[in-house]
N, C-alpha and C positions, 0 to 999 in steps of 0.2 A: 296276253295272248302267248301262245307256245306254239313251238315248230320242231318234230324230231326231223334230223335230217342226217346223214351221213356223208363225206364226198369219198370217191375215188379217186389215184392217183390220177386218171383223164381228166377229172375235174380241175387237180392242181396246176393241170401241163395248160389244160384250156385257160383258167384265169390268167398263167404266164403269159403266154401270147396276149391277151387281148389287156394285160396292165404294161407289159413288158417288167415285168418285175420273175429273172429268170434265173432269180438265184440259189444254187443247188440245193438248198436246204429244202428250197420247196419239189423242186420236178426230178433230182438227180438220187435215185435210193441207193445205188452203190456209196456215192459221195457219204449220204445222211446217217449210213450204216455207222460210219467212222465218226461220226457225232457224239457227244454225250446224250441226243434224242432217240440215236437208234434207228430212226427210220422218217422220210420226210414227214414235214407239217404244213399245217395249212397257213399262206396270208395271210394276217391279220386283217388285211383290208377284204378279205373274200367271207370272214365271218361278219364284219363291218356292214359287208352289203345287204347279207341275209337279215342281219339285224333290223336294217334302212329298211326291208322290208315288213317287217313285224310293227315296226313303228307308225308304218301309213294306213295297215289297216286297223288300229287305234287312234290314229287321227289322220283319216282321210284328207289328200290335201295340205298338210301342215308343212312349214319350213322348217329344217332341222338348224337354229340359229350358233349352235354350241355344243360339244359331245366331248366327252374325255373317257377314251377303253383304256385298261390295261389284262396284259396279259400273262395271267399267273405258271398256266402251263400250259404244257402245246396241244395243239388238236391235230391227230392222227388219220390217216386214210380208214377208208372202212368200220369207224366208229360212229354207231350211233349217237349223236348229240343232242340237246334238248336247247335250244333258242328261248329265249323266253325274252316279254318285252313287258314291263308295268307301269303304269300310272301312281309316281309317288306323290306328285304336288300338282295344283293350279295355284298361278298368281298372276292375278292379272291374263294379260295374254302370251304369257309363257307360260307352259304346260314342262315338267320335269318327268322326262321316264329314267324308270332301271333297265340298265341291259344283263345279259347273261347267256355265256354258252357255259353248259356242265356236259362231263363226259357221261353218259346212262350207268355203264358197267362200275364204277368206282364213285359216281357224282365228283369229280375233280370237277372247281369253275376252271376254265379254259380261255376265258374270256369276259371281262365283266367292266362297267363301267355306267354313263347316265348320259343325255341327251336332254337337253332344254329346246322344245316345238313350238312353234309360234302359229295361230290359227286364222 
């Protein structure tokens, strides 16, 4: 399953508040200018979540038992991103997906990594 999605820096400020995770890289663009990013990025745990959702609606219901992201490069405000969540394996009753965020304009992964679901 796929999901284009894009956030705004509102999106960044809002996940700040409600993880308290309010570190300038994410919410402060002056600060992020002065970066070697250039300009703020998103969470990792805010692409985590979108992901969390791609996963349920491939396995409705499921435990997510096990997950390992990393993150190659950064995901920017105002960029189209493409989500995407797949079914590598069954075994037994763990189920193994792929995760993936890619940026649309350049395809950079942004975000990639796998999840083992329990049903």
């Amino acid at each position: 399953v796929t999901l284009v999605r894009s956030f705004s820096q509102a999106d960044f400020d809002q996940f700040a508040r409600l993880s308290g995770d309010d570190n300038p890289i994410h919410t402060d663009p002056a600060f992020s200018a002065r970066t070697h990013f250039g300009r703020t990025v998103a969470h990792g745990l805010l692409l985590c979540s979108v992901l969390r959702g791609l996963v349920d609606r491939l396995l409705p219901g499921g435990n997510v038992k096990e997950q390992s992201v990393m993150f190659p490069a950064p995901t920017f405000t105002d960029e189209p991103m493409r989500f995407s969540a797949k079914i590598i394996q069954t075994d037994g009753a763990l189920t193994e997906l792929g995760l993936e965020v890619k940026r649309i304009s350049d395809g950079e992964v942004t975000c990639q990594g796998r999840c083992g679901v329990a049903r």
